[in-house]
C-alpha positions in Angstrom: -59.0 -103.8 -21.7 -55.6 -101.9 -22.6 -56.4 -98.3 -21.2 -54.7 -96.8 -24.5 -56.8 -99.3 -26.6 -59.2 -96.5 -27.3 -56.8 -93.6 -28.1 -57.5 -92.0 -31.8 -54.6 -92.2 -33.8 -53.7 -89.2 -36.4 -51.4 -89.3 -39.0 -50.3 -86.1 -41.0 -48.7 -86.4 -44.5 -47.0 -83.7 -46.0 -43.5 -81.5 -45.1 -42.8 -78.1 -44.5 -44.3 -75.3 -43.1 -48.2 -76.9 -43.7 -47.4 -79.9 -42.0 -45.9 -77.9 -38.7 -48.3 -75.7 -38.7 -51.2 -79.0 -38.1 -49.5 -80.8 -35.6 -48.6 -77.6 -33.9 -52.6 -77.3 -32.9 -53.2 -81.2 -33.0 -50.7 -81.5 -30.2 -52.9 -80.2 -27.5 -55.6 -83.0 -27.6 -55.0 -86.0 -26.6 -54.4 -88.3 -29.7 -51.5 -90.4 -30.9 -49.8 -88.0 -33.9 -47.7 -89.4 -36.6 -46.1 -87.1 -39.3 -44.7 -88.8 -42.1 -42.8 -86.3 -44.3 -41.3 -86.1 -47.7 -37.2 -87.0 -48.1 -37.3 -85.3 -52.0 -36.2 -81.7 -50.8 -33.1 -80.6 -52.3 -33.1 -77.3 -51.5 -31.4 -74.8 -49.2 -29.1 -76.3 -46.2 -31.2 -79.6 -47.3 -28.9 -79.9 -50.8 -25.7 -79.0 -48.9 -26.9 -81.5 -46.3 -27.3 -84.2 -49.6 -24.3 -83.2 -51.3 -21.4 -82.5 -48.3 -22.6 -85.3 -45.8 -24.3 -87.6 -47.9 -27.5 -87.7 -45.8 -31.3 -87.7 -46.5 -32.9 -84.1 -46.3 -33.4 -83.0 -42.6 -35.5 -79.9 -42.5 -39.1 -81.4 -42.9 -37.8 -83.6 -40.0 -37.0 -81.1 -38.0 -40.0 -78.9 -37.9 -42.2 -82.0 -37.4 -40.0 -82.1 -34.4 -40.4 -78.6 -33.5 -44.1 -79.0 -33.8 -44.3 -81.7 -31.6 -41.8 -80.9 -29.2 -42.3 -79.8 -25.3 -42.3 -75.9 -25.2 -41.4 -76.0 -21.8 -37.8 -76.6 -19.5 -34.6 -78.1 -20.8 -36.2 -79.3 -23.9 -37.8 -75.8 -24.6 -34.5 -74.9 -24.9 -33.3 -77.3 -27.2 -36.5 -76.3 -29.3 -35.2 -72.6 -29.8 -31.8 -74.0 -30.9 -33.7 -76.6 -33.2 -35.2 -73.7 -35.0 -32.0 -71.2 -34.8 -30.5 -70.2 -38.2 -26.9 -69.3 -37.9 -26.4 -65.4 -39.7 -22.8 -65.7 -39.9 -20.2 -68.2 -40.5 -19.0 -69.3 -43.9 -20.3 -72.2 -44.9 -22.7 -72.4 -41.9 -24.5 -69.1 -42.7 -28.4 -69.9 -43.5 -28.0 -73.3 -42.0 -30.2 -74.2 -38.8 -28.5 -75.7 -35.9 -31.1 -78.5 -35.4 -29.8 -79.7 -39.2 -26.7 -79.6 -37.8 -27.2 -81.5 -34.9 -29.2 -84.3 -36.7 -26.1 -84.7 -38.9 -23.5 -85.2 -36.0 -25.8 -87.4 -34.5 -25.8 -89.8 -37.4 -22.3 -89.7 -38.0 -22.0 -90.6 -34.4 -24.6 -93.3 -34.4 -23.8 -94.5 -37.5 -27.3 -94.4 -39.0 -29.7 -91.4 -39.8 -32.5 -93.6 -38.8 -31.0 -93.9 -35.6 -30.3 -90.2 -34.8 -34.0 -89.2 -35.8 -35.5 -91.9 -33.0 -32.6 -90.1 -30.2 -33.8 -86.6 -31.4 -37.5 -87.4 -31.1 -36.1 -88.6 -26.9 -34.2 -85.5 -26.6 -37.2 -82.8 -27.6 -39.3 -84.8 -26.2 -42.2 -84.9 -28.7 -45.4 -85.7 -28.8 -45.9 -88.3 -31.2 -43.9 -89.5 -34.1 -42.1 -88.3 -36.9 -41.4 -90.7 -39.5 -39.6 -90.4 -43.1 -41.8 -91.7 -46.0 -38.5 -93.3 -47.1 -35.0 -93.9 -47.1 -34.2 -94.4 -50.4 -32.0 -91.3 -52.1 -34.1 -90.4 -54.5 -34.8 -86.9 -56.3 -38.0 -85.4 -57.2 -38.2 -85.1 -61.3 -41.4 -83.3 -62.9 -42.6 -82.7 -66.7 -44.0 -79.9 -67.9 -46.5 -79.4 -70.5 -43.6 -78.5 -73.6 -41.7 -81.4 -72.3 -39.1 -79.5 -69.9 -38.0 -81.8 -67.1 -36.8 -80.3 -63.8 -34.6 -83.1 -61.9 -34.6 -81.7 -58.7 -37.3 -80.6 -55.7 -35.7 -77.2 -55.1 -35.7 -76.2 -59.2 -39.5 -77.3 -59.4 -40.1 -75.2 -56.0 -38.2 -72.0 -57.2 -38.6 -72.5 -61.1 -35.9 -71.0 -63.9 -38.6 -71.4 -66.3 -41.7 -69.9 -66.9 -43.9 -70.6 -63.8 -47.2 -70.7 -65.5 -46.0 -73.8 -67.5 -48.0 -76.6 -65.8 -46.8 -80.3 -64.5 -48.1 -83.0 -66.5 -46.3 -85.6 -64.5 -44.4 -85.8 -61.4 -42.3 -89.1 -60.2 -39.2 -90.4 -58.7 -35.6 -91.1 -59.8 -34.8 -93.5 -58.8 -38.5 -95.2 -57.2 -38.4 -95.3 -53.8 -39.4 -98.0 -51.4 -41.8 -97.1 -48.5 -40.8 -96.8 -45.0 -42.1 -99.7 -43.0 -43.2 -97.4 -40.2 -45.1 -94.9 -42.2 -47.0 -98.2 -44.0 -47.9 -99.0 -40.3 -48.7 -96.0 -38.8 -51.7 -95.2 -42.1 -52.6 -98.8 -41.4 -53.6 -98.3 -38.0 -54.7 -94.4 -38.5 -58.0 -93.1 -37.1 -57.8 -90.1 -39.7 -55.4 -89.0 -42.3 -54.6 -85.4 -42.7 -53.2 -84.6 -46.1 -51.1 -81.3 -46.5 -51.6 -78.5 -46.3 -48.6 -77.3 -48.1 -47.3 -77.5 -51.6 -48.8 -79.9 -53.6 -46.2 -81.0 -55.9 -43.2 -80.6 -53.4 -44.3 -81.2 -50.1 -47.4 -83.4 -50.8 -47.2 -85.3 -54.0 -43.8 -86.6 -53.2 -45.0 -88.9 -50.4 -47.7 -90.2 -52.8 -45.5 -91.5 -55.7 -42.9 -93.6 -52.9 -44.0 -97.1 -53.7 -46.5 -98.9 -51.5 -48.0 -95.4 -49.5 -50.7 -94.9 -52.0 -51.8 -98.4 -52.0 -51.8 -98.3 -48.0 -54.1 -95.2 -48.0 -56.6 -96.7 -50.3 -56.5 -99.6 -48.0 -56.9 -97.9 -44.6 -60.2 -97.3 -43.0 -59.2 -94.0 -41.7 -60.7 -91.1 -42.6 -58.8 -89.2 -45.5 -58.8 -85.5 -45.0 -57.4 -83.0 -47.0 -56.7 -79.1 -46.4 -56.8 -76.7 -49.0 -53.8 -74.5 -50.0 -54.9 -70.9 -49.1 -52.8 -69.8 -52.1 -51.9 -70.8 -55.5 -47.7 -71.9 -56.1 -45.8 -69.8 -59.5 -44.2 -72.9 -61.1 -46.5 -75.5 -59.5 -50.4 -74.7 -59.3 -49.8 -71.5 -61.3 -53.8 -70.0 -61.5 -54.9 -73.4 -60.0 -58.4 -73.4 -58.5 -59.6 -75.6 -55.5 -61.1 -78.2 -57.8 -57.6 -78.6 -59.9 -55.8 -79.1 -56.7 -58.3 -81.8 -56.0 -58.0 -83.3 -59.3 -54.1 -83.6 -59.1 -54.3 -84.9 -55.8 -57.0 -87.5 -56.5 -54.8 -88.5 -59.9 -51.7 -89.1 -57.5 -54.2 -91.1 -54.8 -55.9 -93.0 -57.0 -59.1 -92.2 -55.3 -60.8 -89.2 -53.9 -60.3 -87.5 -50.3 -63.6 -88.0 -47.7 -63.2 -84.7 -46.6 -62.2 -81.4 -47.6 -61.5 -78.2 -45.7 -61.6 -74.9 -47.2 -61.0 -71.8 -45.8 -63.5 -69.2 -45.7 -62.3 -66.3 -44.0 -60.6 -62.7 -45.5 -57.0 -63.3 -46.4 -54.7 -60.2 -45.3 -54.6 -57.3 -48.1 -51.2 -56.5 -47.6 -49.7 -60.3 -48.1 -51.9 -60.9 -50.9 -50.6 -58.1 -52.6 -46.9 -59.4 -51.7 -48.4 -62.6 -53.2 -49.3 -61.1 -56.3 -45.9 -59.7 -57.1 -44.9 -63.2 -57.6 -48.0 -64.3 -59.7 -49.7 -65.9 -56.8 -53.0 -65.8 -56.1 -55.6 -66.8 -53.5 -57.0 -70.3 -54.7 -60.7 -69.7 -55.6 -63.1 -72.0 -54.1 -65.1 -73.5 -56.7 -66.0 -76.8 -55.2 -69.3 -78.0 -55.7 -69.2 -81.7 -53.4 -70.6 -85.2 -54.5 -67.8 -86.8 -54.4 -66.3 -85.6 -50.6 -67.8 -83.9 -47.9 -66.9 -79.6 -48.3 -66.1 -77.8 -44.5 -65.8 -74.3 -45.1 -64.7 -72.5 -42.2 -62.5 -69.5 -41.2 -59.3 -71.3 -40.9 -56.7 -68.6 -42.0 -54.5 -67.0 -39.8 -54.8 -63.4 -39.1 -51.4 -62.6 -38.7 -48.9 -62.3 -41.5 -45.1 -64.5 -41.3 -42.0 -63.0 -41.5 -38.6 -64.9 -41.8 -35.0 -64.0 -40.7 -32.8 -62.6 -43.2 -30.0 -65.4 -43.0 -33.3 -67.7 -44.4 -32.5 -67.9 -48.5 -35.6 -69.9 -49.5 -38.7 -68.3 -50.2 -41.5 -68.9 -47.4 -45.0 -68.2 -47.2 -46.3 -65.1 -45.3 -50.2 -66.4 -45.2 -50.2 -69.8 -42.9 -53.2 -72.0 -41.5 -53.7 -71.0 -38.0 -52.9 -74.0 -35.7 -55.7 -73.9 -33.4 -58.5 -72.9 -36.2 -57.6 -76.2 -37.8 -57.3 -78.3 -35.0 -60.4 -77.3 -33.8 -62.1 -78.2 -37.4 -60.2 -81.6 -37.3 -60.5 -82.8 -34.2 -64.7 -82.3 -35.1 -63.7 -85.2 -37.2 -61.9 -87.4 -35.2 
């Protein structure tokens, strides 16, 4: 019998910060991890990274890679200069330098696809990182008075009024799944679904052609991990059971499992939240229709970000080893 025949495999959907923060803590237990991240970000150094060298967004990429990648040597090196962001510079100032280096590396190889399978050998990560697609598409949402927003970064950091709420969310033009991220939820183990922002970093990966269908179809088990916050322009007021709803709407079917966070969230970022019309989400979930896990999941330490940093980041993350602790009790 093949010796690795028996080895769980784990794949994490989402992008951002959410997503790192999982694989992160899922890293140090001996599974086979697949990320598949969103290409619809449009934002930051990812629009200049679109517009100036014609390339799918890198950033999601990138931190998968960071997550995943060996903290120690030579390549814990090349970690911290994955994650530098450049303070001065024109026209390099806010940019990270392992953006940078992905795009040399496909003008060099001639293929994006090709520089993000030599990146992964360079870090030398722990798994796989795979783009949902690798069709140039941009995220588009409606809003309940018939506003459309046609790109990811406008929807994330809204013009309009925030607590205007997405009736629909799609692609322009449809994109075609990646073959490797079809394969990797075919052969999953478990499914972990965000956490992150649901119409931006989640939601996106749903509506590529052919990845909802392949969850339905997969027998792994399909967990999902609930914001800790609510999103101005997105989930504006949104309570645990509306996130659920708008995920399941975008699935087609429910999660099998749910986590929730139970423990305090820190006073000082929630009322740095609340400046911004965010809120904690409020747990009002009542089961039947997915197993609940409430457990103290929340990090106890607030996030801070480097000035260069233009986009606006979360200060209350999912503590890494909390969650992997909860998830790997359902491996």
């Amino acid at each position: 019998m093949n010796k690795h025949a028996s080895i769980k495999r784990i794949v994490c959907i989402g992008g951002g910060t959410g997503t790192f923060v999982v694989l992160r803590g899922l890293k140090e237990y001996p599974y086979h991890l697949s990320a598949i991240v969103t290409m619809a970000d449009s934002g930051g150094s990812n629009k200049r990274i679109r517009d100036e060298f014609g390339l799918l967004p890198t950033s999601d990429i990138r931190q998968c890679f960071v997550a995943l990648s060996d903290e120690n040597g030579g390549a814990g090196l090349l970690r911290k200069l994955f994650i530098y962001r450049f303070k001065k510079g024109t026209g390099i100032s806010g940019m990270t330098f392992g953006n940078l280096f992905m795009a040399a590396l496909s003008d060099i190889l001639g293929s994006q696809a090709e520089a993000i399978s030599q990146t992964r050998k360079v870090l030398r990560i722990k798994g796989t990182v795979i783009p949902v697609s690798y069709t140039k598409t941009n995220l588009m949402a409606m809003y309940e008075d018939g506003t459309v927003a046609s790109e990811e970064h406008v929807i994330d950091e809204p013009p309009h009024d925030g607590k205007l709420r997405i009736t629909r969310a799609y692609l322009q033009p449809p994109a075609v799944a990646n073959p490797q991220a079809l394969e990797a939820i075919a052969k999953s183990d478990m499914i972990v679904l965000g956490p992150g922002d649901l119409y931006t970093s989640l939601i996106p990966n749903l509506l590529v052609q052919g990845i909802s269908d392949a969850l339905k179809k997969s027998k792994g088990r399909k967990v999902y991990i609930m914001n800790l916050m609510t999103k101005w322009g997105q989930t504006y007021n949104f309570t645990a059971r509306d996130h659920i709803r708008v995920l399941s709407d975008y699935l087609r079917f429910f999660p099998d499992v749910v986590i929730v966070n139970s423990a305090p969230l820190i006073k000082s970022a929630v009322a740095l939240y609340a400046k911004g019309n965010e809120l904690p989400v409020v747990d009002d979930l009542s089961g039947g229709q997915y197993k609940i896990i409430r457990a103290p999941v929340a990090s106890s330490r607030m996030t801070t970000k480097i000035k260069s940093d233009t986009l606006i980041r979360s200060f209350i993350r999912h503590d890494s080893d909390k969650l992997a602790n909860v998830l790997v009790g359902l491996v």
